[in-house]
PLY file of the C-alpha trace (Angstrom):
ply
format ascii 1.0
element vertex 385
property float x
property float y
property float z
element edge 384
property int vertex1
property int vertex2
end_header
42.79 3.01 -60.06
40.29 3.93 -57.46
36.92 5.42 -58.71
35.65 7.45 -55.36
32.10 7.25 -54.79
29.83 7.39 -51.79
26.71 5.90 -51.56
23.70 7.90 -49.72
22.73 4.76 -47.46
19.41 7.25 -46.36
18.58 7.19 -50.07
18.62 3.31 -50.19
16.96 2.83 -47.11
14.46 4.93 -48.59
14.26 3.03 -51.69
14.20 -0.35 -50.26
11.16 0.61 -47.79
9.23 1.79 -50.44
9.35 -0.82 -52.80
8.78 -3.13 -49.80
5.50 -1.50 -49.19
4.38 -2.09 -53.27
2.97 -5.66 -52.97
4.53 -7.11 -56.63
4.37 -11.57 -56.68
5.29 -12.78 -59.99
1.91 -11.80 -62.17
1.29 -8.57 -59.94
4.30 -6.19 -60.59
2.34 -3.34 -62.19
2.56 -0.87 -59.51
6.41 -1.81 -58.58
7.38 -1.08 -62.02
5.85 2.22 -62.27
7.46 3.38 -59.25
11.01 2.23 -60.31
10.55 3.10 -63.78
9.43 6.93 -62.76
12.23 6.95 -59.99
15.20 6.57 -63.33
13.40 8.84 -64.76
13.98 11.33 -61.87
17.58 10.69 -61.72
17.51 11.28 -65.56
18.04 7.66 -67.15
16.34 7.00 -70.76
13.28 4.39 -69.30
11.75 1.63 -71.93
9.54 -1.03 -70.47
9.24 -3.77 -72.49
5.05 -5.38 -73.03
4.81 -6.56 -70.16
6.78 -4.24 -67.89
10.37 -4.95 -67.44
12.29 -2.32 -67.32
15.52 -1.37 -69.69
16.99 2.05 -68.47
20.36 3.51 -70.33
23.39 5.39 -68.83
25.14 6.40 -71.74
28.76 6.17 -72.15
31.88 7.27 -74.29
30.72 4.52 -76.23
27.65 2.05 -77.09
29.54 -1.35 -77.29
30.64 -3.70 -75.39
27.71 -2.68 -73.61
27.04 -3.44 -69.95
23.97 -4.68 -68.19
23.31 -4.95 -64.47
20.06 -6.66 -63.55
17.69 -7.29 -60.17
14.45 -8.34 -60.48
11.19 -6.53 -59.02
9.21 -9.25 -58.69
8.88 -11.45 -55.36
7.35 -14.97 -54.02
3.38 -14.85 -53.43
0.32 -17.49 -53.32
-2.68 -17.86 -56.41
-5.90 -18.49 -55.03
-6.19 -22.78 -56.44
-10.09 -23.19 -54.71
-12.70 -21.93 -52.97
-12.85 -24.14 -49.94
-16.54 -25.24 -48.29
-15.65 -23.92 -45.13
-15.55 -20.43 -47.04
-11.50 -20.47 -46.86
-9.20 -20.79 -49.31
-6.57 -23.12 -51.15
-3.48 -22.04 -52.12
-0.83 -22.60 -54.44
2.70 -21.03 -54.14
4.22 -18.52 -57.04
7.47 -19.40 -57.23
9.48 -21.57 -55.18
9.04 -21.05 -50.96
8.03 -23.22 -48.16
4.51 -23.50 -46.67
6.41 -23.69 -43.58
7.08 -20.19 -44.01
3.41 -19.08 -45.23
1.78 -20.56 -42.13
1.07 -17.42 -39.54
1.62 -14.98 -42.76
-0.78 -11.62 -43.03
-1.89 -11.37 -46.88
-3.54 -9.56 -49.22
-6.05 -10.76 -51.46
-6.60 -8.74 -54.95
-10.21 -9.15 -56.21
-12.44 -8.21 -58.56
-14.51 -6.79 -55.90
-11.64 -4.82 -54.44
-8.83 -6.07 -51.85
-9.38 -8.34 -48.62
-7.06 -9.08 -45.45
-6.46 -12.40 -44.29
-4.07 -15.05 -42.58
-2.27 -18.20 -43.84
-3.13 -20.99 -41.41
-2.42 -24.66 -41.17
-5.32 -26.83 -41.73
-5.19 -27.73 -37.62
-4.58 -23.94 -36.05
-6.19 -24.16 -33.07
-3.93 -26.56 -29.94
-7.46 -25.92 -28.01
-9.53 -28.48 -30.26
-6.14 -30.46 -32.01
-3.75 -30.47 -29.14
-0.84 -32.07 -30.38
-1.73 -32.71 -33.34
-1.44 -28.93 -34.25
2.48 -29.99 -34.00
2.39 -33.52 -35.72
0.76 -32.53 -38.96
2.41 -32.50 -42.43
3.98 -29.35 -43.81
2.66 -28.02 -47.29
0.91 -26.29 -49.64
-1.90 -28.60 -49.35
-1.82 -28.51 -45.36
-2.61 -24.84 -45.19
-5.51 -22.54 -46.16
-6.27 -18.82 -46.31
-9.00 -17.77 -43.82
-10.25 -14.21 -44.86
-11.37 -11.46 -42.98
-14.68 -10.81 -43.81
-18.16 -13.09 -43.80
-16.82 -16.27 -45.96
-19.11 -18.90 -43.80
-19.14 -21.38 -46.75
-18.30 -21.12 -50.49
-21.28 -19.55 -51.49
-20.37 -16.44 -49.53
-16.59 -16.54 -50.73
-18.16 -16.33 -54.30
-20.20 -13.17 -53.24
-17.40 -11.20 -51.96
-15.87 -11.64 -55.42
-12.86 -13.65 -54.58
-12.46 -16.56 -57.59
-9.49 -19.12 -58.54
-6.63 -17.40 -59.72
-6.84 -13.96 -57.99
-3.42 -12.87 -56.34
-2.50 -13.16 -53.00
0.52 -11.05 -51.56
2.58 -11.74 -48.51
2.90 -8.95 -46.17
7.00 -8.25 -45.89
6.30 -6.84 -42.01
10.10 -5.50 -42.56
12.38 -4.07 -39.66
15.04 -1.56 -39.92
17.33 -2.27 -36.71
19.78 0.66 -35.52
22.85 -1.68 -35.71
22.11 -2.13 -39.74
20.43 -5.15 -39.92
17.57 -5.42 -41.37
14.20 -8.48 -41.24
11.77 -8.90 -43.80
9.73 -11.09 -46.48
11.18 -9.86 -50.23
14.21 -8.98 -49.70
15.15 -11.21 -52.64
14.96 -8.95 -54.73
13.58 -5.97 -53.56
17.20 -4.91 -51.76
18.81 -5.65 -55.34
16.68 -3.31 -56.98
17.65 -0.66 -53.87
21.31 -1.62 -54.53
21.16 -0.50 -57.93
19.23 2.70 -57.46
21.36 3.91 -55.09
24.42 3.07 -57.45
23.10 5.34 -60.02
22.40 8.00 -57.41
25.61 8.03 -57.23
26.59 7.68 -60.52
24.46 10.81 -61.47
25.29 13.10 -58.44
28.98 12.36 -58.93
28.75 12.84 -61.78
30.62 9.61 -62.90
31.71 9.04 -66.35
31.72 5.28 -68.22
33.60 3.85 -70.82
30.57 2.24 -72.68
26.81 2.20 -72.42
25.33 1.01 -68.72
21.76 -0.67 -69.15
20.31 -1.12 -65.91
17.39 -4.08 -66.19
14.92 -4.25 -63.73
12.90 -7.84 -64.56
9.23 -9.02 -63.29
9.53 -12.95 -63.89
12.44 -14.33 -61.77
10.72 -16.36 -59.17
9.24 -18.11 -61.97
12.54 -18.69 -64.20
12.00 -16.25 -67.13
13.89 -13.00 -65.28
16.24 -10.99 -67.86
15.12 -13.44 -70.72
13.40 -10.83 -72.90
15.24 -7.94 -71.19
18.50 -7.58 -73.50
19.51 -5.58 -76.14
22.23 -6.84 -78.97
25.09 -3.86 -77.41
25.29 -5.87 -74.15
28.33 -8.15 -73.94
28.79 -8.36 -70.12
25.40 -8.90 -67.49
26.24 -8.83 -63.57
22.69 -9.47 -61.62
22.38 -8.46 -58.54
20.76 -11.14 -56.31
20.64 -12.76 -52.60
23.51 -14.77 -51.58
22.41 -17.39 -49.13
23.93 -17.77 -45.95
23.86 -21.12 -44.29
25.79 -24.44 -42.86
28.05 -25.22 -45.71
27.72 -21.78 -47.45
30.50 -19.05 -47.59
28.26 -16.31 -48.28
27.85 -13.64 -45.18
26.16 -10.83 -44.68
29.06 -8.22 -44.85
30.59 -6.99 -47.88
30.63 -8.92 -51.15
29.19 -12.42 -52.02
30.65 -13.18 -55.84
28.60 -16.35 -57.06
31.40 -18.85 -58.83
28.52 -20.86 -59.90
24.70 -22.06 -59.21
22.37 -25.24 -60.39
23.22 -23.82 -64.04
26.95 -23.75 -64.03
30.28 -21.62 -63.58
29.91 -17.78 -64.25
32.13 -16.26 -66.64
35.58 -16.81 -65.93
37.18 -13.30 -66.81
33.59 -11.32 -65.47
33.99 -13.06 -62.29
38.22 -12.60 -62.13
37.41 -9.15 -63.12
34.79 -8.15 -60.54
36.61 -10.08 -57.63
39.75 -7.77 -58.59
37.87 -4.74 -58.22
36.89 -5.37 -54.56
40.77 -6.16 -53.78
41.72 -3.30 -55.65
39.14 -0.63 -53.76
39.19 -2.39 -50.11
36.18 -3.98 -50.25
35.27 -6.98 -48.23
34.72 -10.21 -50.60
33.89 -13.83 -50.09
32.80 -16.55 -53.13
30.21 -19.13 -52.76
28.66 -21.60 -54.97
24.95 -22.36 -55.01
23.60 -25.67 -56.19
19.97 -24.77 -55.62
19.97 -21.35 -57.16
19.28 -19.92 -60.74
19.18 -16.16 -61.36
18.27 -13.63 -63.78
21.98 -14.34 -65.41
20.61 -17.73 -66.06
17.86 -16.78 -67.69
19.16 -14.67 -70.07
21.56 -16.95 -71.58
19.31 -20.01 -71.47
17.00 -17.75 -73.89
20.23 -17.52 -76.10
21.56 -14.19 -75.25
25.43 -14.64 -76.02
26.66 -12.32 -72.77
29.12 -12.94 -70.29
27.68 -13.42 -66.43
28.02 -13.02 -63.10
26.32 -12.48 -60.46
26.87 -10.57 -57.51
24.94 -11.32 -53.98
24.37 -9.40 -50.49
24.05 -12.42 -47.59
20.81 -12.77 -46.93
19.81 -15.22 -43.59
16.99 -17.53 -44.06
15.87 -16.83 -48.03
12.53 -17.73 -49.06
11.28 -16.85 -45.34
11.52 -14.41 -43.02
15.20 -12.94 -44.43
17.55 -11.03 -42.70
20.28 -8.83 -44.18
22.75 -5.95 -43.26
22.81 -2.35 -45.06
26.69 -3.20 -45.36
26.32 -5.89 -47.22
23.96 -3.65 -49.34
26.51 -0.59 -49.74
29.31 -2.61 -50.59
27.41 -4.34 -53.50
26.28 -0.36 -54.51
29.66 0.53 -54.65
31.13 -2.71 -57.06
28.57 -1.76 -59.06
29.56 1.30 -59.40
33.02 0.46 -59.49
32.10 -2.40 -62.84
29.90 0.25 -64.50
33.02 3.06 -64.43
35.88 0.38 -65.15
37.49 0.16 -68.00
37.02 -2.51 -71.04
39.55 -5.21 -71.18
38.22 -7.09 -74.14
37.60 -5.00 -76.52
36.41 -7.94 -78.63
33.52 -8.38 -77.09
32.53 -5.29 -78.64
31.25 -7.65 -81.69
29.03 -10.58 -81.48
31.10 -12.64 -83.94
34.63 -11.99 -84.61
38.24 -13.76 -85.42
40.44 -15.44 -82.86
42.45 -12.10 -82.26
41.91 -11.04 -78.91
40.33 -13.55 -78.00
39.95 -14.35 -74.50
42.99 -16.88 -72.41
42.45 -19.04 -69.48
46.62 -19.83 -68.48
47.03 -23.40 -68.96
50.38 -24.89 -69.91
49.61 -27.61 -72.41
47.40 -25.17 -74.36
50.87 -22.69 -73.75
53.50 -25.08 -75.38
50.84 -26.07 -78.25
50.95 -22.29 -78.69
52.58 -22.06 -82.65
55.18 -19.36 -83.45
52.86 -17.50 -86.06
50.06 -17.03 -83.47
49.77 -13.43 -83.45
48.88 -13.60 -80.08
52.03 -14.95 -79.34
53.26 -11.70 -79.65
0 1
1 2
2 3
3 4
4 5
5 6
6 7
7 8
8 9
9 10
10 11
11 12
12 13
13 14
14 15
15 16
16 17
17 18
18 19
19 20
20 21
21 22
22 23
23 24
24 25
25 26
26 27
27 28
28 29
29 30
30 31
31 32
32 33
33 34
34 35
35 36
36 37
37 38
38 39
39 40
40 41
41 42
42 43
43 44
44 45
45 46
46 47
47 48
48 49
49 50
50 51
51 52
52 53
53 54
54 55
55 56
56 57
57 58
58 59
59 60
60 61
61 62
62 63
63 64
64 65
65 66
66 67
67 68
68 69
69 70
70 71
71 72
72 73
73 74
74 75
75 76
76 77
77 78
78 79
79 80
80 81
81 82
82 83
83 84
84 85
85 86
86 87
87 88
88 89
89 90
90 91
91 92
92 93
93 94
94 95
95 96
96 97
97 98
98 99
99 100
100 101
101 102
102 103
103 104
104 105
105 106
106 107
107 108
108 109
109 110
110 111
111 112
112 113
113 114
114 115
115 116
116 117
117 118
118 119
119 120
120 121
121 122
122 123
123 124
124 125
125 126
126 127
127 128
128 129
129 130
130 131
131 132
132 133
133 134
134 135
135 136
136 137
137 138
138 139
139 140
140 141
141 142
142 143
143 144
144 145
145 146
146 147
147 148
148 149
149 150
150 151
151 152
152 153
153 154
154 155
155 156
156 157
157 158
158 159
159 160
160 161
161 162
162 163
163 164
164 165
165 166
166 167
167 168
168 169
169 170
170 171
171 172
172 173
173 174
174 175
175 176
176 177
177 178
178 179
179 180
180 181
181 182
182 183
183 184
184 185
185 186
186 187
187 188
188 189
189 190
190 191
191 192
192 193
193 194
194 195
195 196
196 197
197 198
198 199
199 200
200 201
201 202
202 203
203 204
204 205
205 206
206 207
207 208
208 209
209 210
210 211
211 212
212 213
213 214
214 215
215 216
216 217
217 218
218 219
219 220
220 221
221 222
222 223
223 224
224 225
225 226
226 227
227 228
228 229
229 230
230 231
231 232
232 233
233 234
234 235
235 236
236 237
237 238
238 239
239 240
240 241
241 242
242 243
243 244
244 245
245 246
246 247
247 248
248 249
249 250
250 251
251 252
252 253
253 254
254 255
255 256
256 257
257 258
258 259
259 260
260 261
261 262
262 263
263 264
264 265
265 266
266 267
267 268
268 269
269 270
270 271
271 272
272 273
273 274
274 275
275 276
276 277
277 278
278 279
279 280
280 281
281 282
282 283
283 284
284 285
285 286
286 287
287 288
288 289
289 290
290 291
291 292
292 293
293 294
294 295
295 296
296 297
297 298
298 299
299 300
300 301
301 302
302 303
303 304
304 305
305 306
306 307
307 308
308 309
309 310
310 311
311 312
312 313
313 314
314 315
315 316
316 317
317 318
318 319
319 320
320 321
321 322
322 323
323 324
324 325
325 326
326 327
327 328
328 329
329 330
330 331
331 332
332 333
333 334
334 335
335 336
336 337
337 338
338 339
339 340
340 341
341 342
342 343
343 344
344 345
345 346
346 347
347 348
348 349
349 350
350 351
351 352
352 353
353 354
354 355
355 356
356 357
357 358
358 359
359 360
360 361
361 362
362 363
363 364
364 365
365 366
366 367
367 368
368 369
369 370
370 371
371 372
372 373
373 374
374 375
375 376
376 377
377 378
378 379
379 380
380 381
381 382
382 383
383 384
């Protein structure tokens, strides 16, 4: 059965340029999360932040279990200051994984003590004037670029003065674009649109007015780029956790950046098999456009969470995203159509009503059609039945 709902794409626009403009690398996501966090509050979630400041907001439902989670992450790729260079610039190291190939030209932020200074990612040779070709021949890397800062940093000594040490944050500018023809160019889109997505899903939720079977818990993590994402996010009531995330589109990729990516699997392994069935049903069933993909270099905040031992059921749902880890391109229809699945999960109705314990007997247990398991099948199973 069709749920109607219609996602304000003004209000996720509006969402996703904000959050752009909060600078938030892995270690830095203060700011980010009190802008989301305050945001559910508006639209009149219950909003607990765990220590350190991701974020576990509850749509109640007709009932608490099996609970349902849906999960971005706020938190983006960025630089750490590794040393102060004698030339008064500065070494960098990269928070989380991205290409120096991609940092090289980049307008950052440095956070100090002191306060907050501009500056530019360059390669070690920047000028063709005094390198000539060599500005083209030399290695790409972490180690083959340096942050030159805009303000008196002749040598060391003066890079010390301004109060810039090892270790202090450096944030990328996203310099995003919002085209007329829906396409849209930035740094951090990965994650920042997810977090949009799901904001604008519970927009809808709210001003619809859209009822759920169970409890929704919408997670909004700080560590993915680093690999701990929805680790310490969960509570015991969630049985099912769908993450919202970029799907990469590429030579030998299926993903696209219209309508619905569904991740079968990343570097981790398969998703669940009845989470995934279940969500790609729900875009057949409501006309929206879906493709599958599998990632091998890819690991999410679904990954996370069971790795740290959460017994939940994944999957992970992805808007195409051109070029990720760099300068990323997407399309808002990629982004609505992910809004309204989520939606669509969060309103549907339970099918294993098992999963409503942690630990239980074999009835109702899940099946996967396979005919030797079929004939072994024994006349007393009640199953059977």
């Amino acid at each position: 059965m069709k749920t109607p709902v219609t996602i304000d794409h003004d209000y996720l626009t509006r969402q996703l340029k904000a959050l752009l403009a909060i600078p938030s690398p892995t270690g830095f996501t203060d700011e980010a999360v009190r802008f989301t966090a305050r945001e559910l509050e508006r639209l009149g979630l219950d909003v607990k932040l765990t220590r350190r400041g991701a974020i576990r907001a509850l749509r109640p439902g007709a009932a608490e279990r099996p609970a349902r989670g849906l999960v971005s992450h706020l938190d983006t790729l960025g630089a750490q200051v590794k040393s102060l260079k004698e030339n008064g610039r500065l070494e960098l190291v990269s928070i989380g994984h991205w290409s120096a190939r991609f940092a090289e030209g980049a307008r950052v932020s440095i956070f100090s003590t002191k306060g907050i200074y501009r500056g530019t990612i360059l390669p070690l040779k920047a000028s063709g004037h005094t390198y000539n070709d060599e500005v083209d021949s030399q290695p790409t890397g972490w180690r083959h670029v340096e942050l030159r800062i805009d303000a008196l940093a002749r040598d060391r000594n003066d890079v010390v003065q301004l109060g810039i040490d090892i270790g202090d944050i450096v944030a990328v500018d996203p310099q995003p674009e919002f085209l007329e023809n829906g396409f849209i160019v930035s740094r951090h889109l990965d994650d920042k649109a997810g977090v949009a997505i799901m904001l604008a899903a519970l927009e809808a939720m709210q001003r619809e007015k859209i009822e759920t079977p169970v409890d929704t818990y919408w997670l909004f993590t700080i560590g993915e780029e680093v690999g701990v994402g929805a680790s310490a996010a969960l509570v015991p009531e969630i049985a099912s956790l769908v993450a919202i995330d970029n799907g990469t589109t590429a030579p030998g990729q299926n993903s696209d950046e219209f309508g619905v990516t569904l991740a079968m699997a990343d570097q981790t392994g398969p998703f669940d098999y009845h989470l995934s069935k279940k969500l790609f049903e729900l875009c057949g069933e409501n006309g929206l456009r879906v493709q599958k993909d599998v990632f091998r270099y890819y690991r999410s905040d679904a990954a996370s969470a069971v790795e740290a031992g959460h017994d939940v059921r994944t999957a992970l749902v992805t808007f195409g995203v051109d070029a990720s880890h760099g300068y990323e391109r997407i399309h808002l229809h990629a982004l609505m159509s992910v809004a309204k699945l989520a939606v669509l999960y969060a309103s549907s109705e339970v099918q294993i009503e098992r999963d409503a314990e942690e630990v239980s007997g074999l009835r109702g247990f899940t099946r996967q059609k396979v005919r030797e398991a079929e004939q072994a099948l024994r006349p007393d199973d009640p199953d059977a039945h």
